[in-house]
C-alpha positions in Angstrom: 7.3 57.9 -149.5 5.1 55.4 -148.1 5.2 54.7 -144.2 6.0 51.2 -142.8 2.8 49.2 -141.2 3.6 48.3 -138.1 2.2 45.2 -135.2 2.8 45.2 -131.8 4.2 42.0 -130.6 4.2 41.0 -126.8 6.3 38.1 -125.2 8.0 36.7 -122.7 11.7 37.0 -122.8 13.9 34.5 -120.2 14.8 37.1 -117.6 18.1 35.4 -117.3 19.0 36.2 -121.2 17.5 39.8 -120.8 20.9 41.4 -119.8 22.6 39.9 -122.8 20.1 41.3 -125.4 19.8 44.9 -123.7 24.3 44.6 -123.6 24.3 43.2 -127.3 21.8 46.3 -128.6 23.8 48.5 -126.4 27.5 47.4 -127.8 25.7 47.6 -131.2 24.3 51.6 -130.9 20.5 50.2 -131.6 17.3 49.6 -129.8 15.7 46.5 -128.8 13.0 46.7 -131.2 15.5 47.6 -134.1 17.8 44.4 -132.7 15.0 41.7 -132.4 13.5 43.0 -136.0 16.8 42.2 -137.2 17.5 38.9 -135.8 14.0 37.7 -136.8 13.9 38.9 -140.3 17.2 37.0 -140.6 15.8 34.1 -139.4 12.7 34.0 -141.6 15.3 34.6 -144.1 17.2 31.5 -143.3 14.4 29.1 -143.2 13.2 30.5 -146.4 16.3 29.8 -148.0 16.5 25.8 -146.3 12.7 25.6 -147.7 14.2 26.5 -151.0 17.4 23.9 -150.7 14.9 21.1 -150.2 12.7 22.2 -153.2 15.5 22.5 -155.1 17.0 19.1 -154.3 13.8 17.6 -155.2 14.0 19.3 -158.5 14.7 16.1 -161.2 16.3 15.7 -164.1 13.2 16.2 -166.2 12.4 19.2 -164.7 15.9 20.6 -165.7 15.3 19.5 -169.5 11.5 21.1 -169.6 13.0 24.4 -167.7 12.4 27.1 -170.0 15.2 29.6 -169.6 15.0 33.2 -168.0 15.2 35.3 -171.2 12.2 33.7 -172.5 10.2 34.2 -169.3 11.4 38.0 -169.4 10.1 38.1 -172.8 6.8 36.5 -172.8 6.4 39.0 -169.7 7.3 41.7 -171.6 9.6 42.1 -169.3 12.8 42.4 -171.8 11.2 45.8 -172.5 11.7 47.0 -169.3 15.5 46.9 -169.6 
């Protein structure tokens, strides 16, 4: 089992919101650091997925008819073999 990498990030946090986060991880049963992990990966998650709503609203018609279709990506990776 491989063990997670970890950084060490230091900021300042509004001392007036403080209260709120240490009663929200406290109502919730986890720490701080699992709580602000969480709510960061889920935003990351949420502008990756706006990023991808633009790209794919920029996607034309043209693109659409030269898209090759998944199966034939899975088998020119050899993929298809894996299943």
């Amino acid at each position: 089992m491989q063990k997670h990498q970890y950084k060490k990030l230091t900021f300042e946090f509004p001392a007036e919101e403080y209260i709120y986060l240490k009663l929200a991880c406290a109502k919730q049963g986890v720490t701080m650091k699992d709580f602000v992990t969480s709510a960061v990966m889920k935003s990351i998650e949420e502008y990756e997925d706006e990023l991808d709503k633009i790209a794919l609203s920029e996607v034309t018609d043209e693109d659409r008819e030269n898209a090759i279709p998944w199966e034939q990506v899975e088998k020119k990776l050899g993929w298809d073999k894996l299943k």
